[in-house]
mmCIF file of the N, C-alpha and C atoms, coordinates in Angstrom:
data_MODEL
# 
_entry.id   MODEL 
# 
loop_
_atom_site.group_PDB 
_atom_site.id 
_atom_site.type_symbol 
_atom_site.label_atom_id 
_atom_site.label_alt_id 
_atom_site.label_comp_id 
_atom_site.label_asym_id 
_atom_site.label_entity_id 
_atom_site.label_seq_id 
_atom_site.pdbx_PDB_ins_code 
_atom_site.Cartn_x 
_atom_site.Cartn_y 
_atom_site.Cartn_z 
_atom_site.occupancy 
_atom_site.B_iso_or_equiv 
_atom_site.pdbx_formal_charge 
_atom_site.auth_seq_id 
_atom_site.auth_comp_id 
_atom_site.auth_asym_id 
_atom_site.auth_atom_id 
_atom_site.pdbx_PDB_model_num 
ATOM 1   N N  . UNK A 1 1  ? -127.925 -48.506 -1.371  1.00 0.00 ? 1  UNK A N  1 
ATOM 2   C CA . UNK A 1 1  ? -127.463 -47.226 -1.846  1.00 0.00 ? 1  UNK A CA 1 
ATOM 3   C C  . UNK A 1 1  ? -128.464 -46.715 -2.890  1.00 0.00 ? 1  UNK A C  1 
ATOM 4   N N  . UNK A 1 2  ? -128.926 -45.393 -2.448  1.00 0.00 ? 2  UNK A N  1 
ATOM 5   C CA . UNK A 1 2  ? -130.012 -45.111 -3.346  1.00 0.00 ? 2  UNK A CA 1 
ATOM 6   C C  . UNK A 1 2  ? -129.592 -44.444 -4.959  1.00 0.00 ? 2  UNK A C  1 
ATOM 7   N N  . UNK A 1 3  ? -129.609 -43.881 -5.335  1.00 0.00 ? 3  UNK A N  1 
ATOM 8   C CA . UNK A 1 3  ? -129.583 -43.424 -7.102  1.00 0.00 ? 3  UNK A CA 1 
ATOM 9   C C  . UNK A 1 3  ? -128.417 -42.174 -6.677  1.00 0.00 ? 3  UNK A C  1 
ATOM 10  N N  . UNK A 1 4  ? -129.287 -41.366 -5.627  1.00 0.00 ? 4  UNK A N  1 
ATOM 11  C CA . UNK A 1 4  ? -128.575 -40.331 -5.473  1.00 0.00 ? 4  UNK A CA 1 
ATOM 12  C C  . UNK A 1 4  ? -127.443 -40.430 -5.151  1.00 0.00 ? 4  UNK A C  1 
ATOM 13  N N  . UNK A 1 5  ? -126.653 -41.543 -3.829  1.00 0.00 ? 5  UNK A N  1 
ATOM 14  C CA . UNK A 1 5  ? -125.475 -41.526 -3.662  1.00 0.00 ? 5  UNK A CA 1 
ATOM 15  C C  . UNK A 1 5  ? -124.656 -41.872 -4.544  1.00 0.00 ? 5  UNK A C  1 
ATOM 16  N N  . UNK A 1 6  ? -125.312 -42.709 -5.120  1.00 0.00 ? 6  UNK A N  1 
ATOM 17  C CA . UNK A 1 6  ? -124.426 -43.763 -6.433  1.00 0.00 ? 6  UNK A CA 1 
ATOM 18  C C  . UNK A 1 6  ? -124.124 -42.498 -7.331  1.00 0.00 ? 6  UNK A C  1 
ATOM 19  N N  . UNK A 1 7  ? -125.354 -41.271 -8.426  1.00 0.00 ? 7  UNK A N  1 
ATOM 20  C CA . UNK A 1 7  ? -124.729 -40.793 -8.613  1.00 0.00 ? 7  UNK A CA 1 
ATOM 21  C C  . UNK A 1 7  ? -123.488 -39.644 -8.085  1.00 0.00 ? 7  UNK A C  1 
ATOM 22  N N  . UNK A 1 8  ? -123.416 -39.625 -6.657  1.00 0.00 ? 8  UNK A N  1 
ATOM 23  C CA . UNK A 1 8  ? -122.628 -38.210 -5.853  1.00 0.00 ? 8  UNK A CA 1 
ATOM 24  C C  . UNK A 1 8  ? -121.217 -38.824 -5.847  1.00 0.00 ? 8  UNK A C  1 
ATOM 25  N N  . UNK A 1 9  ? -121.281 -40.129 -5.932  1.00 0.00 ? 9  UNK A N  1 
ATOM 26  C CA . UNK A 1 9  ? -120.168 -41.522 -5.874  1.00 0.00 ? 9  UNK A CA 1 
ATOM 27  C C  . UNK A 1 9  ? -119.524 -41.428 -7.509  1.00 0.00 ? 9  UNK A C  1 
ATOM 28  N N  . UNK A 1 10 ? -120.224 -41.404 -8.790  1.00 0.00 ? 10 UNK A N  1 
ATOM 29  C CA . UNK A 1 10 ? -119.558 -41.318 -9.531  1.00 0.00 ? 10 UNK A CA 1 
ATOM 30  C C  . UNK A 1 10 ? -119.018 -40.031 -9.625  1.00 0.00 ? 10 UNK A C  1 
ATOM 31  N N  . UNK A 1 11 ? -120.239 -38.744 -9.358  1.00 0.00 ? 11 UNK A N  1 
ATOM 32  C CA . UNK A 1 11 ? -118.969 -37.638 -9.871  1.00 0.00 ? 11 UNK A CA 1 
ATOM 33  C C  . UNK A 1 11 ? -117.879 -37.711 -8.990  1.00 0.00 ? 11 UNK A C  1 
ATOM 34  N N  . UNK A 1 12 ? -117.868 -37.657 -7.905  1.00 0.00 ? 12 UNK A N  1 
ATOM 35  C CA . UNK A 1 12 ? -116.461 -37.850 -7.333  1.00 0.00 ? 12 UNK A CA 1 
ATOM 36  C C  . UNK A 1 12 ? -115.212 -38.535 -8.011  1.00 0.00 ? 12 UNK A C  1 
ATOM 37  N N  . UNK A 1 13 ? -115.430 -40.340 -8.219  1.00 0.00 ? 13 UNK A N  1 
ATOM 38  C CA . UNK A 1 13 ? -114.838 -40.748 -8.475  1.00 0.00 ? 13 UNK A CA 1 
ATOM 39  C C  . UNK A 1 13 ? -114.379 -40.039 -10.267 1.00 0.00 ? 13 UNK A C  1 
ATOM 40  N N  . UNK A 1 14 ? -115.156 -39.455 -11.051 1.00 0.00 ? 14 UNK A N  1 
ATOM 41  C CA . UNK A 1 14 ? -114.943 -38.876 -12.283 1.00 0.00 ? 14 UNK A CA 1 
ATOM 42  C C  . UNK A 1 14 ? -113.816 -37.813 -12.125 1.00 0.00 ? 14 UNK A C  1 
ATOM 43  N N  . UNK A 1 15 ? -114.503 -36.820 -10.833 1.00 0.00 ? 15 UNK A N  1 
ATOM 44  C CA . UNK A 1 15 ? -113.364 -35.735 -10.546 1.00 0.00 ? 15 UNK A CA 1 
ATOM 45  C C  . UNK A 1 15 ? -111.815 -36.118 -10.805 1.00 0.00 ? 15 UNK A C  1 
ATOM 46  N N  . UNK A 1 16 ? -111.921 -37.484 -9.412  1.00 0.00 ? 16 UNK A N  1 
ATOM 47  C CA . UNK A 1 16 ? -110.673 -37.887 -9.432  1.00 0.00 ? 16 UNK A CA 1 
ATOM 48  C C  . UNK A 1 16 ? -109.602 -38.194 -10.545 1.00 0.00 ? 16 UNK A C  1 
ATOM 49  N N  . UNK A 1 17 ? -110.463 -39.231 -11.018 1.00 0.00 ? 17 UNK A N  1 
ATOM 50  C CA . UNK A 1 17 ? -110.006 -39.483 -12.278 1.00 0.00 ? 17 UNK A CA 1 
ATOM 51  C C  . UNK A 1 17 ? -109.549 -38.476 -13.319 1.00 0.00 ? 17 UNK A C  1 
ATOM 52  N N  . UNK A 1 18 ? -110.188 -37.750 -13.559 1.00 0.00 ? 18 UNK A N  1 
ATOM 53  C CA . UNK A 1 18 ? -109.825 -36.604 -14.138 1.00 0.00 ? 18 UNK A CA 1 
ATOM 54  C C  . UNK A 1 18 ? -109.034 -35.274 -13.865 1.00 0.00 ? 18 UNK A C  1 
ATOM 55  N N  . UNK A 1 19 ? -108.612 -34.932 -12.223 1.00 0.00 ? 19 UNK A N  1 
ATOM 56  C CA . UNK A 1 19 ? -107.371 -34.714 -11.684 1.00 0.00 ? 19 UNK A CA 1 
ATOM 57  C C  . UNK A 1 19 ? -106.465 -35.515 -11.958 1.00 0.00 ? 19 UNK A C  1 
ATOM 58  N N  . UNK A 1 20 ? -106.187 -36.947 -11.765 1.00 0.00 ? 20 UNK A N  1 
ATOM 59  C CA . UNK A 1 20 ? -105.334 -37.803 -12.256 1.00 0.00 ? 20 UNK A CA 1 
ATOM 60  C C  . UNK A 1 20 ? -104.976 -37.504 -13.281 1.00 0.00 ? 20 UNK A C  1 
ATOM 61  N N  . UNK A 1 21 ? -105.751 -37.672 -14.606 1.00 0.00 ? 21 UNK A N  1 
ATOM 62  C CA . UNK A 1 21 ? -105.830 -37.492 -16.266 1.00 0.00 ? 21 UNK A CA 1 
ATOM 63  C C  . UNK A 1 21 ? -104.535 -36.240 -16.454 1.00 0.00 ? 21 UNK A C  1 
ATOM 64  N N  . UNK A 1 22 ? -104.992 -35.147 -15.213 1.00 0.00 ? 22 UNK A N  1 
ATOM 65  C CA . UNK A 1 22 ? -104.394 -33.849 -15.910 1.00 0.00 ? 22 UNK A CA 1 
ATOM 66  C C  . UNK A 1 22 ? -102.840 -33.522 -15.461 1.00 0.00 ? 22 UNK A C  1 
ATOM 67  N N  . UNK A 1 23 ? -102.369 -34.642 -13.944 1.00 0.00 ? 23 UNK A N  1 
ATOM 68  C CA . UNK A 1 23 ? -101.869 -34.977 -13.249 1.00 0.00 ? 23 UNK A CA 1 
ATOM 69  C C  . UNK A 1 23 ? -100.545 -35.327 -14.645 1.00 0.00 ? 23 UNK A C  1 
ATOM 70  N N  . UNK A 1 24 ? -100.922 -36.268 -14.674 1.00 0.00 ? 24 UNK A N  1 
ATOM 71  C CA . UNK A 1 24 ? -100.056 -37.397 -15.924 1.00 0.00 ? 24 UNK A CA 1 
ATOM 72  C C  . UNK A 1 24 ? -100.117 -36.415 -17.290 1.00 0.00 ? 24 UNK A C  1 
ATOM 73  N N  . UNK A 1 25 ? -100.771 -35.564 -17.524 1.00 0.00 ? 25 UNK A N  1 
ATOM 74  C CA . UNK A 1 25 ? -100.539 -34.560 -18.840 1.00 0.00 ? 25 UNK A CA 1 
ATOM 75  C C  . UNK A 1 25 ? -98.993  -33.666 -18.256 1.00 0.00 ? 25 UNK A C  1 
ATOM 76  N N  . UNK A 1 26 ? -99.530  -33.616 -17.213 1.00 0.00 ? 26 UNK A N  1 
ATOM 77  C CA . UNK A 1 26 ? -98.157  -32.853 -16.408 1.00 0.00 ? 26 UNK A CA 1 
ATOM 78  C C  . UNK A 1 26 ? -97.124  -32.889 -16.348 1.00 0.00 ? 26 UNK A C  1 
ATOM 79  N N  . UNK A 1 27 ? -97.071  -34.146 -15.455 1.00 0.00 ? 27 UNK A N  1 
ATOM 80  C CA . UNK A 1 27 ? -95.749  -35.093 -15.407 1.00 0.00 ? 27 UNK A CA 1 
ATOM 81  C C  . UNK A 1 27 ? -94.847  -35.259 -15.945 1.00 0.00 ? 27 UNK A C  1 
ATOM 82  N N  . UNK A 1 28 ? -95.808  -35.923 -17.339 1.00 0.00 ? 28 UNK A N  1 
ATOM 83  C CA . UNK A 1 28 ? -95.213  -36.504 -18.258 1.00 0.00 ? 28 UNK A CA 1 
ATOM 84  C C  . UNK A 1 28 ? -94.955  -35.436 -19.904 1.00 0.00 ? 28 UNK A C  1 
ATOM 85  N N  . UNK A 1 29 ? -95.777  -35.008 -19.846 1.00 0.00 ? 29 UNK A N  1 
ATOM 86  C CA . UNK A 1 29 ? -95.536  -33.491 -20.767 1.00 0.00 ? 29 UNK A CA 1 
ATOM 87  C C  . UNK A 1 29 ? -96.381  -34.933 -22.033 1.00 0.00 ? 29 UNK A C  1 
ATOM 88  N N  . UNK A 1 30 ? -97.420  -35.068 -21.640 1.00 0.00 ? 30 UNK A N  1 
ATOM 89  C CA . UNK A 1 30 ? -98.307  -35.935 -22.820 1.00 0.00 ? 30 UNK A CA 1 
ATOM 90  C C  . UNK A 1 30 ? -99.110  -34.480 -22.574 1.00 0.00 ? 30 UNK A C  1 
ATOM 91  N N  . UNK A 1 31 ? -99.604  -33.713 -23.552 1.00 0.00 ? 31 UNK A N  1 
ATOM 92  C CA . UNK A 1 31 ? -100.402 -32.913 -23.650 1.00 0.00 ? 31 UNK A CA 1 
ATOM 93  C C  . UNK A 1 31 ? -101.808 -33.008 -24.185 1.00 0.00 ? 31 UNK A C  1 
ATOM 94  N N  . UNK A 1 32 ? -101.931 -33.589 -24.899 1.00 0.00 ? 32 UNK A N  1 
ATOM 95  C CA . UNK A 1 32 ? -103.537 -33.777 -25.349 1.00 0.00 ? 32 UNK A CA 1 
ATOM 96  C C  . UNK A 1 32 ? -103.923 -34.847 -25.272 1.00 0.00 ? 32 UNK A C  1 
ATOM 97  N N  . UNK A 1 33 ? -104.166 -36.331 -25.152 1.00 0.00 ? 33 UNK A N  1 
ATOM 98  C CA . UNK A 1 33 ? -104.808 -37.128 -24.777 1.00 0.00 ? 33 UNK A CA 1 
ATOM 99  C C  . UNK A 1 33 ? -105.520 -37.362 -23.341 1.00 0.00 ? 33 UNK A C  1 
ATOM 100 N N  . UNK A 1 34 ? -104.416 -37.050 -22.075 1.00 0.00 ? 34 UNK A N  1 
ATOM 101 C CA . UNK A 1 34 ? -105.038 -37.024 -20.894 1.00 0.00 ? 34 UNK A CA 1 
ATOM 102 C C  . UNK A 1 34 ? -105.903 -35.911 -20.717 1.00 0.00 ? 34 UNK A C  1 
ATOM 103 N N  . UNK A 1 35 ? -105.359 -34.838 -21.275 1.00 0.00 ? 35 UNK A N  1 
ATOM 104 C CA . UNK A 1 35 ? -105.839 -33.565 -20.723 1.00 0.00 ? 35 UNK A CA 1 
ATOM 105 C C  . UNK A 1 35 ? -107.312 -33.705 -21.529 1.00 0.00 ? 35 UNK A C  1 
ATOM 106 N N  . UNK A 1 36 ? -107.795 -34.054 -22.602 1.00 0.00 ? 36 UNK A N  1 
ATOM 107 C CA . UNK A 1 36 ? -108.609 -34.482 -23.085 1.00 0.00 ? 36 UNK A CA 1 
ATOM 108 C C  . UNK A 1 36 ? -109.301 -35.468 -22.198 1.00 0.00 ? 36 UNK A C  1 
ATOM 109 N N  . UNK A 1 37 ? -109.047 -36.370 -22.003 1.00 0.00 ? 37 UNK A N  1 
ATOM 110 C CA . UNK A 1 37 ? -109.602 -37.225 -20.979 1.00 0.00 ? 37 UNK A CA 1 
ATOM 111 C C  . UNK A 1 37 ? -110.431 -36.432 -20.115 1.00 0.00 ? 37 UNK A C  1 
ATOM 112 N N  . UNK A 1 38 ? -109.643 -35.495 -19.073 1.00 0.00 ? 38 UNK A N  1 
ATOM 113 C CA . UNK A 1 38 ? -109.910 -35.125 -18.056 1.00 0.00 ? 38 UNK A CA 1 
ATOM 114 C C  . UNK A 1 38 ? -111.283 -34.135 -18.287 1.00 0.00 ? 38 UNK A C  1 
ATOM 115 N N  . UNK A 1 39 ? -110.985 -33.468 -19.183 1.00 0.00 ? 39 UNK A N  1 
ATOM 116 C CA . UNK A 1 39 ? -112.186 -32.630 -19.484 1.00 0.00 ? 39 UNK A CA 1 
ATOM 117 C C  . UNK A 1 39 ? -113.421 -33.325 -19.965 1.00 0.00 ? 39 UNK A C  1 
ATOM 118 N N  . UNK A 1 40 ? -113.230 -34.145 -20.889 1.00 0.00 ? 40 UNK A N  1 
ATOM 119 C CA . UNK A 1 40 ? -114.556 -35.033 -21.155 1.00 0.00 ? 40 UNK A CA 1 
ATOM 120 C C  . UNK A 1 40 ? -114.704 -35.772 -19.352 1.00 0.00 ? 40 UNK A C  1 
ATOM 121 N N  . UNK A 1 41 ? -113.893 -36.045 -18.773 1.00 0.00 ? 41 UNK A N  1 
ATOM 122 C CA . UNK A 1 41 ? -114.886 -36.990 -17.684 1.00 0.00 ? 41 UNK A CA 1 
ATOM 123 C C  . UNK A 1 41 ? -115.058 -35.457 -16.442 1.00 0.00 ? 41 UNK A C  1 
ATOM 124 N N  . UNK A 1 42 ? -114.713 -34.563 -16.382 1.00 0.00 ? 42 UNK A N  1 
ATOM 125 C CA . UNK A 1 42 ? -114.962 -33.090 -15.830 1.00 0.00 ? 42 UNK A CA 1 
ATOM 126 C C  . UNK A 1 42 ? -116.541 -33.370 -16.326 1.00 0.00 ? 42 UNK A C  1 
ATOM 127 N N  . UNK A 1 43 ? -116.730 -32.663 -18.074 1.00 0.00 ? 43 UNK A N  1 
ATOM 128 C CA . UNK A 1 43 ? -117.814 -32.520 -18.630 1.00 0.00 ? 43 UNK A CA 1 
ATOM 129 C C  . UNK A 1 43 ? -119.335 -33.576 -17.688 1.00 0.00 ? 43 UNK A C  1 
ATOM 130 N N  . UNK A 1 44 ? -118.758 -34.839 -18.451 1.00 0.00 ? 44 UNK A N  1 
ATOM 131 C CA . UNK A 1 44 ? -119.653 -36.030 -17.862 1.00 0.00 ? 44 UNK A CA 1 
ATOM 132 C C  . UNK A 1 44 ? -120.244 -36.053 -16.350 1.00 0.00 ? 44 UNK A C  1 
ATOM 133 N N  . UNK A 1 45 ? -119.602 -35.163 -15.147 1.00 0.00 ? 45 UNK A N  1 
ATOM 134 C CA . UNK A 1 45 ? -119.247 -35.239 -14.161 1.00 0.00 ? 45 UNK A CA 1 
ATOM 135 C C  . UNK A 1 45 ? -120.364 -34.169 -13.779 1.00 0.00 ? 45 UNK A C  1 
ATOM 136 N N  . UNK A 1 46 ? -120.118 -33.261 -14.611 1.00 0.00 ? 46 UNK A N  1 
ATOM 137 C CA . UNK A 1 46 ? -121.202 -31.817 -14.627 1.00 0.00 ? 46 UNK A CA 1 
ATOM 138 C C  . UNK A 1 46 ? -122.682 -32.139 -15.141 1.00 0.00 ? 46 UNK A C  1 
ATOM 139 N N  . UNK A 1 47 ? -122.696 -32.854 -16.203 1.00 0.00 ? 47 UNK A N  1 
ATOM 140 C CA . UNK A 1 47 ? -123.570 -33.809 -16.682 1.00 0.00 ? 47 UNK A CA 1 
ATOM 141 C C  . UNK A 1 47 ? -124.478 -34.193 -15.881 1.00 0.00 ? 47 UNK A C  1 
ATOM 142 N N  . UNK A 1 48 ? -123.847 -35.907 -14.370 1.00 0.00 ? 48 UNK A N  1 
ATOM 143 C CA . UNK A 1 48 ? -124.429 -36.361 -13.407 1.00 0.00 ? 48 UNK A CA 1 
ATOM 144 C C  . UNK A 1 48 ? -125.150 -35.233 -12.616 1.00 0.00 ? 48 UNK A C  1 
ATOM 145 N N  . UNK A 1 49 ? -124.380 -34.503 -12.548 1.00 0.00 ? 49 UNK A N  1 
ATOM 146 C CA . UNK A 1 49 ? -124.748 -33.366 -11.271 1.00 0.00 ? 49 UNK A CA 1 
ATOM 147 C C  . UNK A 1 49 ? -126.071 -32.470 -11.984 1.00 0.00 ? 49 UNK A C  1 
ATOM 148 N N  . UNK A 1 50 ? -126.375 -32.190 -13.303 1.00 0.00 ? 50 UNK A N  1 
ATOM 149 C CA . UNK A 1 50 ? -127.507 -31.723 -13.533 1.00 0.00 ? 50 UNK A CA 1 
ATOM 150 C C  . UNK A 1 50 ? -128.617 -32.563 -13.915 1.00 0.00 ? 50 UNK A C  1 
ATOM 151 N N  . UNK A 1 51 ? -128.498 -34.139 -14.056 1.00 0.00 ? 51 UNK A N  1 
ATOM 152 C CA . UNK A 1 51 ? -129.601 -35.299 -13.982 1.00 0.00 ? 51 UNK A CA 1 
ATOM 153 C C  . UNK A 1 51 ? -129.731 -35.182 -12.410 1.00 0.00 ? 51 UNK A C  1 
ATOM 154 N N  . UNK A 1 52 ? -128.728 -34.940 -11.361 1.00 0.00 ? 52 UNK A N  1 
ATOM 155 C CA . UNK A 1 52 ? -129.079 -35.583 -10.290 1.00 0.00 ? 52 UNK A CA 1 
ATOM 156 C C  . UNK A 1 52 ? -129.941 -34.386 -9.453  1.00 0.00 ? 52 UNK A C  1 
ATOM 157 N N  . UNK A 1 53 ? -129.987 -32.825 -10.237 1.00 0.00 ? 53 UNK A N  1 
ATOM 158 C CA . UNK A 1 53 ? -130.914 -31.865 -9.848  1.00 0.00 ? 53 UNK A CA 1 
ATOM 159 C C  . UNK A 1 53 ? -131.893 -31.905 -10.309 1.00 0.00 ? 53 UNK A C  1 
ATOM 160 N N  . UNK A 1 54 ? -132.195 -32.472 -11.768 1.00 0.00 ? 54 UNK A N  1 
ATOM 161 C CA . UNK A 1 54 ? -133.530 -32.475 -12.133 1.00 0.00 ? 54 UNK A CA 1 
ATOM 162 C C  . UNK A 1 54 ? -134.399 -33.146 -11.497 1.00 0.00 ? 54 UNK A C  1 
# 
């Protein structure tokens, strides 16, 4: 697996995770820790995707 899939593999799996994150802010009416979560691993996610254009 070359660099590139590995990173196309984490943002995905980040997405997810971070649908999840916002999922459980929902649910559960926890409002700022997940939802926090989700946006920092969103952020991080946007991050991969502009190392993996440069």
């Amino acid at each position: 697996m070359n660099r590139e899939k590995r990173l196309d593999l984490l943002v995905i799996l980040m997405a997810i995770s971070a649908l999840g994150m916002f999922a459980l802010a929902a649910v559960y009416v926890l409002p700022w820790p997940p939802a926090i979560t989700g946006v920092g691993f969103l952020i991080a996610a946007w991050g991969f995707r502009l190392l993996k254009q440069s």
